[in-house]
C-alpha positions as a Markdown table, in Angstrom:
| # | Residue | x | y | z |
|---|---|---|---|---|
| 1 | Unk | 15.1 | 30.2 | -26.3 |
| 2 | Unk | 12.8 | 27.6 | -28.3 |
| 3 | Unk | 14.9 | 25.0 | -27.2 |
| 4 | Unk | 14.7 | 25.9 | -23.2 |
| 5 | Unk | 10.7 | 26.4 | -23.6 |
| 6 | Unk | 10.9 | 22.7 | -25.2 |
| 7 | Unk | 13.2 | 21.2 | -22.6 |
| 8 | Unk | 10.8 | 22.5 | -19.9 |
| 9 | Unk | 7.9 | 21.4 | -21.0 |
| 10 | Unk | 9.5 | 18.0 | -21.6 |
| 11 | Unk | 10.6 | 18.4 | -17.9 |
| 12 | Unk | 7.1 | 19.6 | -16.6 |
| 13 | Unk | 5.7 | 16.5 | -17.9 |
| 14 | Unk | 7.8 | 14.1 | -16.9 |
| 15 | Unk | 7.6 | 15.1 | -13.1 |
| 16 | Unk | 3.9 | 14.6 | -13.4 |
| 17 | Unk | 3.9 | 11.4 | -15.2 |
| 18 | Unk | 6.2 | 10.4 | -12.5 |
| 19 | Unk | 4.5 | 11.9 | -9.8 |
| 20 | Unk | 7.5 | 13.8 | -9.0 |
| 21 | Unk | 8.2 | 17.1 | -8.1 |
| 22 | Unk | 11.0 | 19.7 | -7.7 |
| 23 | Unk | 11.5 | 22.6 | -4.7 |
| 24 | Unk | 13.5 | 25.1 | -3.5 |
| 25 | Unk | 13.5 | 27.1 | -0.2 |
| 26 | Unk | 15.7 | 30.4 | 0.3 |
| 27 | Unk | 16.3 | 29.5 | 4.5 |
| 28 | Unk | 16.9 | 33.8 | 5.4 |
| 29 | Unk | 13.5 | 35.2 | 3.2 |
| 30 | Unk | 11.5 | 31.7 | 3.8 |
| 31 | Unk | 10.4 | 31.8 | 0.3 |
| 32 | Unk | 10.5 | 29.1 | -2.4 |
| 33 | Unk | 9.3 | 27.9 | -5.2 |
| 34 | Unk | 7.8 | 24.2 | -6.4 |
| 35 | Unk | 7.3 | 22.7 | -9.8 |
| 36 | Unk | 5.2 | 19.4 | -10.5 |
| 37 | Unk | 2.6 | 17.4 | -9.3 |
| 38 | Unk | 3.4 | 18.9 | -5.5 |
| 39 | Unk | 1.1 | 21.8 | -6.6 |
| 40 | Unk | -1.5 | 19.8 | -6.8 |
| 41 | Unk | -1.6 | 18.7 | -3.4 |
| 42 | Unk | -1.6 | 22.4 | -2.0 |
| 43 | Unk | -4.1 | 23.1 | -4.3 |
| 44 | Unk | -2.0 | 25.6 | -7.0 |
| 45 | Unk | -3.3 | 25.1 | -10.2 |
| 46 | Unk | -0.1 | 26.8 | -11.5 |
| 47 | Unk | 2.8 | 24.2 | -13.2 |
| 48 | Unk | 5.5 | 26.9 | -11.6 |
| 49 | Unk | 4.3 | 28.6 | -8.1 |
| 50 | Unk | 6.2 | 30.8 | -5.4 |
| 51 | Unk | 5.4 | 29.6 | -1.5 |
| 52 | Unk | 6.1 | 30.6 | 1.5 |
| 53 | Unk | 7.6 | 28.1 | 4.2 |
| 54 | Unk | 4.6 | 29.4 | 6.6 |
| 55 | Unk | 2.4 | 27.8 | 3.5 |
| 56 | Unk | 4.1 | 24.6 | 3.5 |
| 57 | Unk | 4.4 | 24.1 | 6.5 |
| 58 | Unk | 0.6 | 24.2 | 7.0 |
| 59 | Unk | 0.3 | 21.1 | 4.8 |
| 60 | Unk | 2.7 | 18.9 | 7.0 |
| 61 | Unk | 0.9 | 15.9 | 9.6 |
| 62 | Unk | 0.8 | 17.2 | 12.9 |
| 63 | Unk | 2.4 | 14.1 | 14.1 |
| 64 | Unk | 4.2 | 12.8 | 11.0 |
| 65 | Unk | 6.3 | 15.4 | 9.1 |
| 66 | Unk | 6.8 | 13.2 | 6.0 |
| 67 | Unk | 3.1 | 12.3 | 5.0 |
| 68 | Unk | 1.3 | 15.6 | 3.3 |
| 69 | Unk | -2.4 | 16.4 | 2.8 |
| 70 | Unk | -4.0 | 17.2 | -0.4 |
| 71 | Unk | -6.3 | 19.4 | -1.3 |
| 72 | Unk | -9.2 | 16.6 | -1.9 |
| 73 | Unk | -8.0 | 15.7 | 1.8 |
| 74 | Unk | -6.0 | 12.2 | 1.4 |
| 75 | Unk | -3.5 | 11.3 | 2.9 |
| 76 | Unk | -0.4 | 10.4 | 0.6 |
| 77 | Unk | 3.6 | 9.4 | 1.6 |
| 78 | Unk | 6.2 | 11.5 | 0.2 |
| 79 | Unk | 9.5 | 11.5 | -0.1 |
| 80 | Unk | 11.8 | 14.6 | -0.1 |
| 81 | Unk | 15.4 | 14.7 | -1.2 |
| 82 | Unk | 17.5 | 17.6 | -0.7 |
| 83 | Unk | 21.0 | 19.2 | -0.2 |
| 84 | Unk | 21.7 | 22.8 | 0.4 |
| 85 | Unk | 22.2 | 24.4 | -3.6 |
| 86 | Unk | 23.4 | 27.7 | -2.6 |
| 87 | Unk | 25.4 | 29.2 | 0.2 |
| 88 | Unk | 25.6 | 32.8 | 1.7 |
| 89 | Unk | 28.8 | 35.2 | 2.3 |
| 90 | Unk | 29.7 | 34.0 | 5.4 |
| 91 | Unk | 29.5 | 30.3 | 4.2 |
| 92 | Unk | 25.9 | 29.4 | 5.8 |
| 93 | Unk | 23.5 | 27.5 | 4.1 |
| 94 | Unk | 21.3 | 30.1 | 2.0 |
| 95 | Unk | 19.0 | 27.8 | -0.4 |
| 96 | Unk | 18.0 | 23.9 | -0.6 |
| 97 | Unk | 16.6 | 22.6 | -3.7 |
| 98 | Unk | 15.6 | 19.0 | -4.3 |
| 99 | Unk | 13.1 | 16.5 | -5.1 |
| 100 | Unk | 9.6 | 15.5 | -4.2 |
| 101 | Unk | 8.2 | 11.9 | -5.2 |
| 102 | Unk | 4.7 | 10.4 | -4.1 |
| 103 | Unk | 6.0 | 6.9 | -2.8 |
| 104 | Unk | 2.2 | 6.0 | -1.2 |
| 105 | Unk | 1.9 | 2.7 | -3.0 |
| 106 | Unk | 5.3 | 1.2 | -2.5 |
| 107 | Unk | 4.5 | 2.3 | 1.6 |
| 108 | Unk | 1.1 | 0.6 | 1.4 |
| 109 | Unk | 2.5 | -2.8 | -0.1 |
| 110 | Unk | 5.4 | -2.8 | 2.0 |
| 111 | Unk | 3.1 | -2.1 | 4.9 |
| 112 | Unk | 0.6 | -5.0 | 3.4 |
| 113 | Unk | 4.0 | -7.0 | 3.2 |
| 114 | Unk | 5.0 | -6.5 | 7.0 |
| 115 | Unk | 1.6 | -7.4 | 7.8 |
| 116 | Unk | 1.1 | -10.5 | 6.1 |
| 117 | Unk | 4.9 | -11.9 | 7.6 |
| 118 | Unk | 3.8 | -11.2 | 10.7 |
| 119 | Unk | 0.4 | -13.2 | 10.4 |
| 120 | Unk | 2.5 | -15.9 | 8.8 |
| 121 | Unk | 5.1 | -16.3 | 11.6 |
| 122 | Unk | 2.7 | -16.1 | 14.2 |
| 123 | Unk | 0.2 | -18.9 | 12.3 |
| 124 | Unk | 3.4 | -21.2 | 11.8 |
| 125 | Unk | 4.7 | -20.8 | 15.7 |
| 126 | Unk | 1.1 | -21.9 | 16.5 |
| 127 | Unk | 1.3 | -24.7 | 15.0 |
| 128 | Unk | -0.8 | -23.7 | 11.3 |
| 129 | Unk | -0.7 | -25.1 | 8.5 |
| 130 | Unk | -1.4 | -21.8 | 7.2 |
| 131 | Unk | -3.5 | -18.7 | 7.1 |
| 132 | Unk | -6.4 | -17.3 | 5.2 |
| 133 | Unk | -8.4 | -14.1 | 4.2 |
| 134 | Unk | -11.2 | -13.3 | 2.7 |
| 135 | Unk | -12.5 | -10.0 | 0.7 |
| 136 | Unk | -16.3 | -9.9 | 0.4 |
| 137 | Unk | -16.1 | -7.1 | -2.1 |
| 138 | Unk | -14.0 | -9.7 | -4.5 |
| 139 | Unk | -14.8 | -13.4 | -3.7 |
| 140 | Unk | -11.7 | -15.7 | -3.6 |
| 141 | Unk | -9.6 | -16.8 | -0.8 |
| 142 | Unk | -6.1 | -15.4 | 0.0 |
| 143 | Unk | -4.4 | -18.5 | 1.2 |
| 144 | Unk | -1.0 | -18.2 | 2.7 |
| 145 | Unk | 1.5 | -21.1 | 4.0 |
| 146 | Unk | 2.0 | -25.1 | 3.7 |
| 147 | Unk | -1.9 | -25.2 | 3.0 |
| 148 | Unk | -1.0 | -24.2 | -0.5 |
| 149 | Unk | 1.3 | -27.4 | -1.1 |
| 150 | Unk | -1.8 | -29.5 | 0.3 |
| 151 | Unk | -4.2 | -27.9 | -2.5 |
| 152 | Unk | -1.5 | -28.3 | -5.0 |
| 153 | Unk | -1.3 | -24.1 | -6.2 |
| 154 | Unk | 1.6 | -22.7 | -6.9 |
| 155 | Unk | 2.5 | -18.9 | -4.8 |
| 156 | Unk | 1.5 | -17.4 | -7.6 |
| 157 | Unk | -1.5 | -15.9 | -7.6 |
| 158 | Unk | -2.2 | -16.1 | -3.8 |
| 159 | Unk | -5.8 | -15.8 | -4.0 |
| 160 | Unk | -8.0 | -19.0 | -5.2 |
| 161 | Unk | -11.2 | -19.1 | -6.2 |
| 162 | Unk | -14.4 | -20.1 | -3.3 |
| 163 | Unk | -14.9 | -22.6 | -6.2 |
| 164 | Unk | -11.7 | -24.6 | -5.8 |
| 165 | Unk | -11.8 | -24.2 | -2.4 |
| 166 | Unk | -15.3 | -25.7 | -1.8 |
| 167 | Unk | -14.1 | -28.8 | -4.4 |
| 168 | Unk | -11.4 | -29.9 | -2.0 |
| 169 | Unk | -13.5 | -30.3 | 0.7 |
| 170 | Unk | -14.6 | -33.7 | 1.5 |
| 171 | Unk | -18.5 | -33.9 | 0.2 |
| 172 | Unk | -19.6 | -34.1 | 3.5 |
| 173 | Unk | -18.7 | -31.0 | 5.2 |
| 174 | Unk | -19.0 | -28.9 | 2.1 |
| 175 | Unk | -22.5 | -27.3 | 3.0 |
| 176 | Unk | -21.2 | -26.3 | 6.0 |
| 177 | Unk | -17.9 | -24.9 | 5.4 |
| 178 | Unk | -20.4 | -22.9 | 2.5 |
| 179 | Unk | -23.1 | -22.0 | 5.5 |
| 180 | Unk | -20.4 | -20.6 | 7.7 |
| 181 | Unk | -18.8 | -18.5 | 5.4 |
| 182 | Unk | -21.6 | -16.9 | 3.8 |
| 183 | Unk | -22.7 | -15.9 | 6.7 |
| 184 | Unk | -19.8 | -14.5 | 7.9 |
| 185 | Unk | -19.6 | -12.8 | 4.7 |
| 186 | Unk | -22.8 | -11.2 | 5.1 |
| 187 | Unk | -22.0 | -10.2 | 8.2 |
| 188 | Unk | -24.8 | -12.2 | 9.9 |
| 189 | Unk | -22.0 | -13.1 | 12.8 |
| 190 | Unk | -18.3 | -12.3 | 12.8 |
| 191 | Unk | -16.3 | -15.4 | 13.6 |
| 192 | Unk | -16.3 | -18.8 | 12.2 |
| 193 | Unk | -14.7 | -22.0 | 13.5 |
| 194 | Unk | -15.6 | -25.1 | 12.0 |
| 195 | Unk | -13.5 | -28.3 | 11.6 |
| 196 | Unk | -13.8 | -30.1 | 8.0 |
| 197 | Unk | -11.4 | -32.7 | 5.8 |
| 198 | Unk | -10.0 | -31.2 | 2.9 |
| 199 | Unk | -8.2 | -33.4 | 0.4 |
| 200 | Unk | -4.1 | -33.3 | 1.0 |
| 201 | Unk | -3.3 | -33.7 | -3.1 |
| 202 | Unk | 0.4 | -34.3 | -1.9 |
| 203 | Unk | -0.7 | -37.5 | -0.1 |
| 204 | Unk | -4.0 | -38.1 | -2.6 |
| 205 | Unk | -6.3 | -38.6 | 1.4 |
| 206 | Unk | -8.3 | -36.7 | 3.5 |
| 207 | Unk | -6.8 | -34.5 | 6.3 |
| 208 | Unk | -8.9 | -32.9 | 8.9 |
| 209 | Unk | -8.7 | -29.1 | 9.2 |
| 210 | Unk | -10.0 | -26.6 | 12.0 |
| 211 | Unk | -10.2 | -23.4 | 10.3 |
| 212 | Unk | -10.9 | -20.0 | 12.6 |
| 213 | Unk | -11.4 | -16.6 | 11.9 |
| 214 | Unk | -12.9 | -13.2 | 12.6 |
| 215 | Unk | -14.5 | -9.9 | 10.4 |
């Protein structure tokens, strides 16, 4: 018995460290019961609770059946995986247990991912030598494309310093490259386009750049 009160515990914890979870559903009474972190987001402070489909079903997206709302109201992806565990007399399904995993982060990076493929694509079939972005809340410059092998950075990290930048940027345009993108950043307008010559370290010259963008 001390060795089954052990066991769960040691299984209680890792299905939160792992944000993971465990059901099951009996389909005929429509009660079920969950274990883990999945508690959390329907706002049972029990480890070990007994719901009702009606309950659950409450929590589910109106238009997106896999995303589930927590009780502090965010938004978070799960994943469920399940196969019927038990079957009735007359062979139909009668219980499906399975597994419930928060997978928001890997769906917000391969969202981000997505994202930033398309923006590269459509920059190169423009004719770009790249594309840029910048985050007022943490300074740098997130520069994507051939422009990197012009500066000389490797991929890795994608974002360079406003610093670096600014020194690769022919002394005479470097006030107002800085001017526009202050502003911007301060929201005092919300576009910039502004050519400048930026030093091509692969060819040790000047090249001129016309860099656009929008807030």
């Amino acid at each position: 018995h001390a060795k089954l009160e052990a066991s769960d515990v040691q299984l209680r914890v890792a299905l939160t460290s792992a944000n993971e979870g465990t059901f099951s559903l009996n389909l005929v009474s429509g009660l079920g019961s969950t274990r883990g972190f999945i508690n959390e987001f329907l706002g049972i402070k029990a480890a070990d609770a007994t719901i009702s489909l009606a309950r659950w079903t409450e929590a589910l997206h109106e238009s997106d059946r896999d995303e589930f709302r927590r009780t502090d109201g965010v938004w978070r992806w799960l994943q469920t995986r399940g196969r019927v565990s038990e079957f009735g007399r007359d062979g139909k399904p009668l219980r499906i247990s399975g597994i419930i995993a928060d997978v928001t982060e890997r769906r917000e990076l391969e969202i981000k991912l997505a994202q930033r493929e398309q923006q590269l694509e459509n920059a190169i079939a423009a004719g770009s030598c790249g594309i840029w972005e910048i985050d007022p809340a943490a300074p740098g410059i997130l520069a994507v494309g051939p422009v990197r092998d012009m500066l000389g950075v490797p991929s890795e990290p994608e974002v360079i310093s406003l610093e670096f930048w600014r020194d690769q940027i022919h002394p005479d345009e470097r006030e107002a490259v800085a001017l526009a993108t202050i502003r911007m950043m301060n929201g005092e307008t919300d576009s910039v386009d502004i050519e400048y010559r930026l030093r091509d370290t692969r060819l040790a010259k000047w090249v001129w750049l016309r860099s656009r963008g929008r807030l």
